[in-house]
SERO-4910 file (N, C-alpha, C, O; in steps of 0.05 Angstrom, whole numbers):
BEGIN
 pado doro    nc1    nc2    nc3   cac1   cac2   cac3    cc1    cc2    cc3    oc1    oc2    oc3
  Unk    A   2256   2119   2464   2276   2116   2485   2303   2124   2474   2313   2115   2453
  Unk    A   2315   2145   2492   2343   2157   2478   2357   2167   2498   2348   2177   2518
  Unk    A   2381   2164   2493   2392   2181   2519   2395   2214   2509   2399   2223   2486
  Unk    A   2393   2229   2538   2391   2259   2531   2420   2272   2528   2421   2296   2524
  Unk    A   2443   2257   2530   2469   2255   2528   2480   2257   2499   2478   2235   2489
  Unk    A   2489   2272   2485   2504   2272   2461   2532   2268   2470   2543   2277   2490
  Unk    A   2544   2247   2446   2564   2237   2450   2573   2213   2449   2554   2199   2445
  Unk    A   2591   2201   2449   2595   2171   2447   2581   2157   2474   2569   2135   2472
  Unk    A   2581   2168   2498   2577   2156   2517   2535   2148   2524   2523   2131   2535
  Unk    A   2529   2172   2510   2498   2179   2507   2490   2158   2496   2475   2141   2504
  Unk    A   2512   2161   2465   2506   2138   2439   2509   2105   2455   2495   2087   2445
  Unk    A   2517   2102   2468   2520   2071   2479   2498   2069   2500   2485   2048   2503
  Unk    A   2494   2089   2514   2479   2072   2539   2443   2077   2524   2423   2064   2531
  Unk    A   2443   2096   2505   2412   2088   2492   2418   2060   2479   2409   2041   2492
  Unk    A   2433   2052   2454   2436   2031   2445   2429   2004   2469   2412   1986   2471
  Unk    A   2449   2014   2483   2445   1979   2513   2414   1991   2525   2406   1973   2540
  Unk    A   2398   2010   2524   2378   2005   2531   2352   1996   2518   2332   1986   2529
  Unk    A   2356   2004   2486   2344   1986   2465   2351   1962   2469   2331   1948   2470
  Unk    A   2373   1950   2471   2373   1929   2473   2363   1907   2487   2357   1885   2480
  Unk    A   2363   1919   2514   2351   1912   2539   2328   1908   2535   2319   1886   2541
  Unk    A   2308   1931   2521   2290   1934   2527   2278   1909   2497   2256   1898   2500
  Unk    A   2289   1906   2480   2278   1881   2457   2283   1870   2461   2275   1855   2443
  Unk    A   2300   1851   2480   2304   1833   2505   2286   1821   2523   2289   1801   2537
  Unk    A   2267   1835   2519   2253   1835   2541   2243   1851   2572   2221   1850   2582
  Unk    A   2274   1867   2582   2271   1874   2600   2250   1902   2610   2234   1914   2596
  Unk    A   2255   1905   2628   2237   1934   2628   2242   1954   2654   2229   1973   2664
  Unk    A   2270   1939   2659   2278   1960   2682   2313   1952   2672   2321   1931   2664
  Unk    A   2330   1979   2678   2357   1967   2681   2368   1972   2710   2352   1985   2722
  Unk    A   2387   1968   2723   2407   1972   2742   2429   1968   2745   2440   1947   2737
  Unk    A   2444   1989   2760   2466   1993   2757   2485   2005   2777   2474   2019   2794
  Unk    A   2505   2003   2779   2522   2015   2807   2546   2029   2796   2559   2024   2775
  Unk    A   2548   2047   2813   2585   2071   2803   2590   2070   2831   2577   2059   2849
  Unk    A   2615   2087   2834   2630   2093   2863   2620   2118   2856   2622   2129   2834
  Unk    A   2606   2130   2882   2599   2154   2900   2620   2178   2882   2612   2196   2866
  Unk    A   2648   2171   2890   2665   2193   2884   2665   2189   2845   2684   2203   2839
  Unk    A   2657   2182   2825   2655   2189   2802   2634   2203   2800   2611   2194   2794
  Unk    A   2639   2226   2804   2613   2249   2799   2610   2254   2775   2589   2267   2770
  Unk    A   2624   2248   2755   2620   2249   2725   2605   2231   2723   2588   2240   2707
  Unk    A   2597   2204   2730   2589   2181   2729   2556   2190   2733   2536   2191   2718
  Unk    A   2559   2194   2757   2530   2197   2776   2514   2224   2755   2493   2221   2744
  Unk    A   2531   2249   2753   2518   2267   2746   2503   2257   2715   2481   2263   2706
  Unk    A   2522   2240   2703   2512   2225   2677   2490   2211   2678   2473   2216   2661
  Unk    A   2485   2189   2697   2464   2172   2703   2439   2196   2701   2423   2194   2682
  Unk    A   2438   2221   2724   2428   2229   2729   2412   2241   2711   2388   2237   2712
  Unk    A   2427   2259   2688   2413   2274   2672   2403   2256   2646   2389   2266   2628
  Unk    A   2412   2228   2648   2393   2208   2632   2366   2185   2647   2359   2161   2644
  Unk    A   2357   2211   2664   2334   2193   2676   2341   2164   2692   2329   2143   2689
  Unk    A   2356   2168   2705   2356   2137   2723   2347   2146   2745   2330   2164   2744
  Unk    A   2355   2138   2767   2339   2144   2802   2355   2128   2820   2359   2105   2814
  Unk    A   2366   2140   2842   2379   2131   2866   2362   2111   2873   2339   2118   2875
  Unk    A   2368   2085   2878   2353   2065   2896   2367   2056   2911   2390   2065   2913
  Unk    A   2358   2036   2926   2372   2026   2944   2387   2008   2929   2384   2002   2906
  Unk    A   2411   1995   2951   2429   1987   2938   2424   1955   2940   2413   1947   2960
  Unk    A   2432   1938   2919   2426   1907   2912   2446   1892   2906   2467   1896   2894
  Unk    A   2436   1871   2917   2463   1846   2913   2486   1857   2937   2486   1867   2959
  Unk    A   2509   1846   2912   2534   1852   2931   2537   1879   2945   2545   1883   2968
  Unk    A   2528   1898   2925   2532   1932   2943   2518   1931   2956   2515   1955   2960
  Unk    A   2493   1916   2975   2487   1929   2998   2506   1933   3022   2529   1924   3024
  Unk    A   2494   1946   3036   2524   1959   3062   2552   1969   3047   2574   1968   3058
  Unk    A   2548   1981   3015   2573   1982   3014   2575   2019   3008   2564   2028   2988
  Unk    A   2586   2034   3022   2583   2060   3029   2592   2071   3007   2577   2089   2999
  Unk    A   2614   2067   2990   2627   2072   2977   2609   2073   2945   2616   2088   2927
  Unk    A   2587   2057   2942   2574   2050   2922   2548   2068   2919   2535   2078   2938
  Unk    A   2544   2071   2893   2510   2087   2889   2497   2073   2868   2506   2070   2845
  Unk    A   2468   2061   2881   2454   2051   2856   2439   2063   2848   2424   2079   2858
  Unk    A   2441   2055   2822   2422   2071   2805   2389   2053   2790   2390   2031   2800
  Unk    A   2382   2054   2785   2352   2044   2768   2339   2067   2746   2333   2091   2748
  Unk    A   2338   2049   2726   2308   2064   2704   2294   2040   2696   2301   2017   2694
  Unk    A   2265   2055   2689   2248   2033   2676   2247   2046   2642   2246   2069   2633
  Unk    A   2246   2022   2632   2238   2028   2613   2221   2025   2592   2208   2004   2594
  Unk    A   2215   2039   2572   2195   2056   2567   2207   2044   2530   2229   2037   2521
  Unk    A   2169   2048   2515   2180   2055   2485   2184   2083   2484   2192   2093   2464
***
């Protein structure tokens, strides 16, 4: 499990997903604003997936969720 991202920003969100994932967990989620396309296009090319939106961002237009599972 790695992010496909070089860079400081790559370097952190694999780290928080090892972590997550020896944690216990096995899915993460997450929300950005629509208009950070740097944001979204980032999520994107490290394997997450548009889902529907949870918790407080449902109905909130302005918001995009994201999900990955994870994996060794």
């Amino acid at each position: 499990m790695y992010s496909k991202c070089a860079g400081a920003g790559g370097f952190l969100l694999s780290q928080l997903e090892v972590e997550a994932f020896n944690r216990g967990y096995t899915k993460v989620l997450l929300s950005t604003r629509r208009v950070n396309n740097q944001a979204v296009r980032f999520y994107l090319r490290n394997s997450f997936n548009e889902i529907e939106p949870f918790g407080r961002y449902v109905g909130v237009e302005k918001s995009i969720c994201f999900g990955k599972q994870l994996f060794t």
